[in-house]
ROSE-4610 file (N, C-alpha, C; in Angstrom, 1 decimal, always signed):
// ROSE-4610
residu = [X/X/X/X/X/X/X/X/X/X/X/X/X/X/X/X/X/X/X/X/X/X/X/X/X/X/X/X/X/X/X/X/X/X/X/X/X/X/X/X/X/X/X/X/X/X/X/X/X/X/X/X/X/X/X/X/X/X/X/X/X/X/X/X/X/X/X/X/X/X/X/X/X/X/X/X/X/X/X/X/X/X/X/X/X/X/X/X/X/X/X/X/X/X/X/X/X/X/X/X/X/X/X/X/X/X/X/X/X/X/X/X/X/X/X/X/X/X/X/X/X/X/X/X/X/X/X/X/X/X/X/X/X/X/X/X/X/X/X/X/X/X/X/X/X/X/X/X/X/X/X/X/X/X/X/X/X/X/X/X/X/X/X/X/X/X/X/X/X/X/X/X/X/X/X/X/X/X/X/X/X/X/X/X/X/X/X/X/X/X/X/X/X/X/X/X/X/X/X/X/X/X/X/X/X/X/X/X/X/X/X/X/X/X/X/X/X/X/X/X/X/X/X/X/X/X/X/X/X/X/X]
num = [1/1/1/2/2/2/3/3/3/4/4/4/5/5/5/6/6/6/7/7/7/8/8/8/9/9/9/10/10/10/11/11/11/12/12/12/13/13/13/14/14/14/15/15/15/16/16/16/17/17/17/18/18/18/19/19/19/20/20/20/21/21/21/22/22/22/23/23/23/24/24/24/25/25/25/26/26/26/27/27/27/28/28/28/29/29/29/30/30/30/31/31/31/32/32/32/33/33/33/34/34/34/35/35/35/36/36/36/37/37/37/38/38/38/39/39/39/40/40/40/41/41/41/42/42/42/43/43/43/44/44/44/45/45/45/46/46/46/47/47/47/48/48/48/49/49/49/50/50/50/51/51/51/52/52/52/53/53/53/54/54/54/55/55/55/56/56/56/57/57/57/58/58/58/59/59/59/60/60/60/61/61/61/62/62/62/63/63/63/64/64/64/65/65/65/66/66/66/67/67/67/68/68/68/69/69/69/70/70/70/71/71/71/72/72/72/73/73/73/74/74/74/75/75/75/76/76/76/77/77/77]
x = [+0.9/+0.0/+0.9/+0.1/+1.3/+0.3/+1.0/-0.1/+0.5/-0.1/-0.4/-1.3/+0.2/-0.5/-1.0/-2.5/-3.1/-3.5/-3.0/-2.8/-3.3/-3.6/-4.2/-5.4/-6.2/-7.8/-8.7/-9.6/-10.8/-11.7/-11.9/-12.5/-13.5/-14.3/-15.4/-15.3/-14.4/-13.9/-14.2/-14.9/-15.5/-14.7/-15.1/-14.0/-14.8/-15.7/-16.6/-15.8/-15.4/-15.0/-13.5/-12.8/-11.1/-11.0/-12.3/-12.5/-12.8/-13.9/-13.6/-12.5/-11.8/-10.9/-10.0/-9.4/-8.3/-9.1/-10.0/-10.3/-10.2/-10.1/-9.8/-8.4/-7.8/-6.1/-6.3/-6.8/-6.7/-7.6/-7.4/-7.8/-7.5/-8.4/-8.5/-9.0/-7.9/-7.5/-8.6/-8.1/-8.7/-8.6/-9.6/-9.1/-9.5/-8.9/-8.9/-8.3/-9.6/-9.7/-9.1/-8.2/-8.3/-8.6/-9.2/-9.7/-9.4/-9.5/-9.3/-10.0/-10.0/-10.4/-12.1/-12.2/-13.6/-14.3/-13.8/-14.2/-14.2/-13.6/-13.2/-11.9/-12.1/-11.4/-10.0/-8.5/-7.6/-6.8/-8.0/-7.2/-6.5/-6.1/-5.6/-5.8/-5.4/-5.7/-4.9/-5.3/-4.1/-5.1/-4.2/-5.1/-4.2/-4.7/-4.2/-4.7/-3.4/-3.8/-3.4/-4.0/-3.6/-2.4/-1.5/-0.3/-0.2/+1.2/+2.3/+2.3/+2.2/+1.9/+0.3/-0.4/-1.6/-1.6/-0.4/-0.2/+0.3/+1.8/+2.3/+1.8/+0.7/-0.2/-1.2/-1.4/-2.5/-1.7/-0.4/+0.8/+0.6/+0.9/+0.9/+0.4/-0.8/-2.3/-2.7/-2.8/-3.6/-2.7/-1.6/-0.3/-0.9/-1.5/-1.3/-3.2/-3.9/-5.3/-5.9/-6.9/-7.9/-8.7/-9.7/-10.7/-11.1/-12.4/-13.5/-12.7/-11.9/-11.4/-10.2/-9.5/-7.7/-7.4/-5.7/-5.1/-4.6/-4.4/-3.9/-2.2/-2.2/-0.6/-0.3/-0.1/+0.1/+1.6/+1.9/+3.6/+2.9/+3.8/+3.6/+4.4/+3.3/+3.7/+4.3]
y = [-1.2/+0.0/+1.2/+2.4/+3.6/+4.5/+5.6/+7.0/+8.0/+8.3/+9.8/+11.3/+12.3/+13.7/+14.5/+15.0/+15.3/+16.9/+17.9/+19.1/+20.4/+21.6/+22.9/+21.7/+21.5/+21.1/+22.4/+22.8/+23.8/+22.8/+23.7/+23.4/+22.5/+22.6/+21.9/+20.3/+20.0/+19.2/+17.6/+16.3/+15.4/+14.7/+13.3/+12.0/+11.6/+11.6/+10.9/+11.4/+13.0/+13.6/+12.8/+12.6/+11.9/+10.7/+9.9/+8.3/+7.8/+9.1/+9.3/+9.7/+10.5/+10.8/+9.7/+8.8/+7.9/+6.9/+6.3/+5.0/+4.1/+5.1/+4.4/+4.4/+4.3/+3.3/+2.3/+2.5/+1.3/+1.2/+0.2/-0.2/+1.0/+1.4/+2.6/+1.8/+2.4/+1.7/+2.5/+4.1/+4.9/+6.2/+6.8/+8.7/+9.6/+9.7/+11.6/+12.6/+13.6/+14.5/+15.7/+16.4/+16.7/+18.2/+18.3/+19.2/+20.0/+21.2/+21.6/+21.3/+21.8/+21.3/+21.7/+22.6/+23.5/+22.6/+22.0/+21.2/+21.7/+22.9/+23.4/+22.2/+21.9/+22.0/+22.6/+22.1/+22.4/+22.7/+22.2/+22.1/+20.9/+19.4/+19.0/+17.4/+16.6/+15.4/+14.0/+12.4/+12.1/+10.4/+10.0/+9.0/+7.3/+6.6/+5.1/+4.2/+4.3/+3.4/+1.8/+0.8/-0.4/-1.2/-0.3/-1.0/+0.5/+0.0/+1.0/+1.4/+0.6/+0.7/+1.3/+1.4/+2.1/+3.6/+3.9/+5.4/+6.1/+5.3/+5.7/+6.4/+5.3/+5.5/+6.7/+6.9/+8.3/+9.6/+9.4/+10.3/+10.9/+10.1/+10.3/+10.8/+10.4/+10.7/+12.1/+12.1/+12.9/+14.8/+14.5/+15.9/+16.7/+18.2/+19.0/+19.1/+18.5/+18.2/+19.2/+19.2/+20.1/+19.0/+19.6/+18.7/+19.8/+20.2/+21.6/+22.8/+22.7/+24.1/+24.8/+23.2/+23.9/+22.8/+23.3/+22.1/+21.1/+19.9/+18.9/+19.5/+19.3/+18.8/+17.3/+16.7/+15.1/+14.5/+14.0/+13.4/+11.9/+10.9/+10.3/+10.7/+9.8/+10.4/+9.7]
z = [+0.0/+0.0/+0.0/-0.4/-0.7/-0.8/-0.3/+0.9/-0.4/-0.7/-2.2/-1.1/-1.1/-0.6/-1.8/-1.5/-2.6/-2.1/-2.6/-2.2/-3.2/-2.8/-3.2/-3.8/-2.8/-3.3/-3.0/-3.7/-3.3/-1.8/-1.2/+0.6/+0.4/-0.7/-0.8/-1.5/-1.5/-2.2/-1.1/-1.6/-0.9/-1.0/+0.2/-0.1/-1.4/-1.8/-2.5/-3.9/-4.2/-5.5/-5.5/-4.5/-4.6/-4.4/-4.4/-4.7/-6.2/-7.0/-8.2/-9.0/-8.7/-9.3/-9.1/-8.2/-8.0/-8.7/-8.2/-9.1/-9.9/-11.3/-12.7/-12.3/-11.2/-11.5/-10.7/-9.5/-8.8/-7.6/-6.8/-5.9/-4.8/-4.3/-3.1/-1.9/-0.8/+0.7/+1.5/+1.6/+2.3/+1.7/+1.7/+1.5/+2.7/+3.4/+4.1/+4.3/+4.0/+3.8/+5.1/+4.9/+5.9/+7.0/+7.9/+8.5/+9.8/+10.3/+10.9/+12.5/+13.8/+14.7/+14.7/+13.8/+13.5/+12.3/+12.0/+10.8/+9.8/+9.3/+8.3/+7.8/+6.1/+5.3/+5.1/+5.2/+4.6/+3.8/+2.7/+1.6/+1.2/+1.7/+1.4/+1.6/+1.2/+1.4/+1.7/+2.0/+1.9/+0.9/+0.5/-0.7/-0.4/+0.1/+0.0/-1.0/-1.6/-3.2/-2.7/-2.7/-2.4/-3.1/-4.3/-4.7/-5.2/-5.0/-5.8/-7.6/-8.2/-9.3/-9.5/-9.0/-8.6/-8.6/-7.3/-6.9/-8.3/-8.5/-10.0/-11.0/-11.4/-12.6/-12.4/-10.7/-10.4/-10.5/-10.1/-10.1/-12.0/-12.1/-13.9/-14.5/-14.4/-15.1/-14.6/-13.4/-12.6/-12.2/-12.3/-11.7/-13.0/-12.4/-13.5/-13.9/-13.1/-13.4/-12.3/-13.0/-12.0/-11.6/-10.4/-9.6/-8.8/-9.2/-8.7/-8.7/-9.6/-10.2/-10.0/-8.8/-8.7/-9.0/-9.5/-9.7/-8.6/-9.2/-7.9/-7.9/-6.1/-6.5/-5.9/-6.4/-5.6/-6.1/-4.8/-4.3/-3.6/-3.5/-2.4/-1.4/-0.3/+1.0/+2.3]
């Protein structure tokens, strides 16, 4: 398994929108989103792809993409 930081998201941005988006590569572990103590949104996320060749191919595809109107930035993490 291999942890993908998924960064500059817009606040409104769901686990449900970054389950879509990772999907078509692979098998998804967990996604959270993460929040402040107020429950405000960060901005940012963290994504568990269930294989490494998984993350890769999200890395790939996905760097440089928008998702509700900013771009991703995603590294693993």
């Amino acid at each position: 398994m291999s942890r993908l930081y998924v960064g500059n998201l817009a606040y409104e941005t769901t686990e449900a929108d970054l389950r879509a988006a990772f999907s078509p590569f692979g098998e998804i572990a967990s996604v959270k989103v993460v929040s402040d103590r107020r429950g405000r949104q960060k901005g940012f996320a963290y994504v568990d792809m269930a294989d490494d060749s998984a993350s890769e191919a999200a890395i790939e595809s996905l760097r440089g993409t928008q998702l509700n109107g900013r771009t991703m930035g995603l590294s693993l993490s």
